[in-house]
C-alpha positions in Angstrom: 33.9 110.5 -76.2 32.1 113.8 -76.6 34.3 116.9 -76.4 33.6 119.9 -74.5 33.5 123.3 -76.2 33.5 126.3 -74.6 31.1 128.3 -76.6 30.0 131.6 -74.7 31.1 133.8 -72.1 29.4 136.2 -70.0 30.9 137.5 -67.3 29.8 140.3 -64.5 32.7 142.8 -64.9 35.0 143.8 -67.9 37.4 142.4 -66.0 36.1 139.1 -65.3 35.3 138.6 -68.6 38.5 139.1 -69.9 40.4 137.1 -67.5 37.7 134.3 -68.6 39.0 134.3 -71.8 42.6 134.7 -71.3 42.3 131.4 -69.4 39.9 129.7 -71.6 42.5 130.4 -75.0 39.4 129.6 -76.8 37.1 131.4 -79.6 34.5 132.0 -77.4 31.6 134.4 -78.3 31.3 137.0 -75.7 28.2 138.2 -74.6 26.8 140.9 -72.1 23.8 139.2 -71.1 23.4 135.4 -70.0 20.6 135.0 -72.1 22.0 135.9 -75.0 24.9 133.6 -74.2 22.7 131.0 -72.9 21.8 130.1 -77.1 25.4 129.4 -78.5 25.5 126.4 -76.0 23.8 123.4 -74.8 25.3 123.5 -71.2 25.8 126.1 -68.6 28.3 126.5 -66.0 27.2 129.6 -63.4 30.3 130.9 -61.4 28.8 134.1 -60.8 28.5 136.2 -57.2 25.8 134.7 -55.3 23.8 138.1 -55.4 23.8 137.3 -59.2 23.9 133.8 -59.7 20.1 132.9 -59.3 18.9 134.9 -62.7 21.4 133.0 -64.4 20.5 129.7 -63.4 16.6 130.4 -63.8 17.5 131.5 -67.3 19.9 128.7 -68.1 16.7 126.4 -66.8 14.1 127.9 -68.2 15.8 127.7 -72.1 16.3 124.0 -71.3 20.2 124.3 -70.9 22.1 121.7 -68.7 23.3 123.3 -65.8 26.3 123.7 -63.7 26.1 126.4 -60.6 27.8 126.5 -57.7 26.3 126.8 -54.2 24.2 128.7 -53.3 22.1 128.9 -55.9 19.7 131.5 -54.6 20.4 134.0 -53.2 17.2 134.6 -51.3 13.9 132.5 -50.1 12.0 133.7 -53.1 14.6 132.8 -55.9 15.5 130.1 -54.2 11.3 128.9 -55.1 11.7 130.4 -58.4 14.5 128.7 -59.3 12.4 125.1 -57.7 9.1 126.0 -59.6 11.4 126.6 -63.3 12.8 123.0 -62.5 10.0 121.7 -61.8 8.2 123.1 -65.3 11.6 122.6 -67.0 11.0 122.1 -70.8 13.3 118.8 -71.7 12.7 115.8 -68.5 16.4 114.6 -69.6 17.7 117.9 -68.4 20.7 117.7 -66.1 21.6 120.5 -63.6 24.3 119.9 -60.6 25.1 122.4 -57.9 28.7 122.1 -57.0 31.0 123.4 -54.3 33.6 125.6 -55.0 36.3 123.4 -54.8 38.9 124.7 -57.6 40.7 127.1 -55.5 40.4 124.8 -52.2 44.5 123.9 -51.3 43.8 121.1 -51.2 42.9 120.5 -54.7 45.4 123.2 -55.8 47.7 120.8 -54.1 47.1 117.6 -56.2 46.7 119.7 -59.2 50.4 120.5 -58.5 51.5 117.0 -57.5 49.6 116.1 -61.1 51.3 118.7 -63.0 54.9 117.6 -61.5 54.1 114.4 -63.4 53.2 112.6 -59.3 50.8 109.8 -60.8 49.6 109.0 -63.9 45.9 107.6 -63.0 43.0 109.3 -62.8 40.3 108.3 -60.2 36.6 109.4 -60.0 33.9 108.4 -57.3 30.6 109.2 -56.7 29.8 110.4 -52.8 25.8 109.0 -51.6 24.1 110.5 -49.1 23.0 108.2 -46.4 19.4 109.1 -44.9 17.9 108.3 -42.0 16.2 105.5 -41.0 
């Protein structure tokens, strides 16, 4: 199994930042710039204001970083081709990136984290969700 290390962490505000890292308990590096943080680690997760979010994902993209981001990813009509164009011309064809809704602080997940936590199951499930088109 590989292991997940959280290797960087740039954040918008002081504040953010250090709440990051009080919940991460980690070593991190901190950095004041996603693309300086964007080197210490081969994936990116982008939980940034949507106003902000874009650059961050085009830079995570364009230095060949899986990505993580949450929706939206753009925040306008012109990132939002910015960010399709730096896909398209990405620099590794293996390279992953997932937009995600922000469902960590949805109650109902907060709610099964609790059940989870008060030791309510002891399996973990996973499933995969496919769009059906249209015929």
């Amino acid at each position: 199994k590989a292991k997940t290390t959280i290797a960087a962490v740039c954040a918008r505000t002081e504040a953010s930042r250090q709440k990051a890292l009080a919940k991460l308990g980690t070593s991190a590096k901190e950095f004041a710039d996603v693309a300086f943080a964007i080197n210490a680690a081969s994936c990116a997760l982008v939980a940034l204001p949507a106003a902000v979010a874009g650059r961050a994902c085009l830079t995570s993209i364009q230095h060949g970083k899986d990505l993580i981001s949450e929706k939206p990813a753009a925040w306008s009509p012109q990132e939002a081709e910015d960010l399709r164009e730096a896909w398209n011309d990405r620099p590794r064809d293996d390279q992953r990136w997932r937009v995600l809704e922000n469902w960590a602080l949805k109650p109902g997940v907060l709610k099964v984290g609790e059940l989870l936590d008060a030791g309510h199951g002891s399996e973990k499930y996973e499933w995969r969700c496919k769009r059906r088109r249209a015929a």
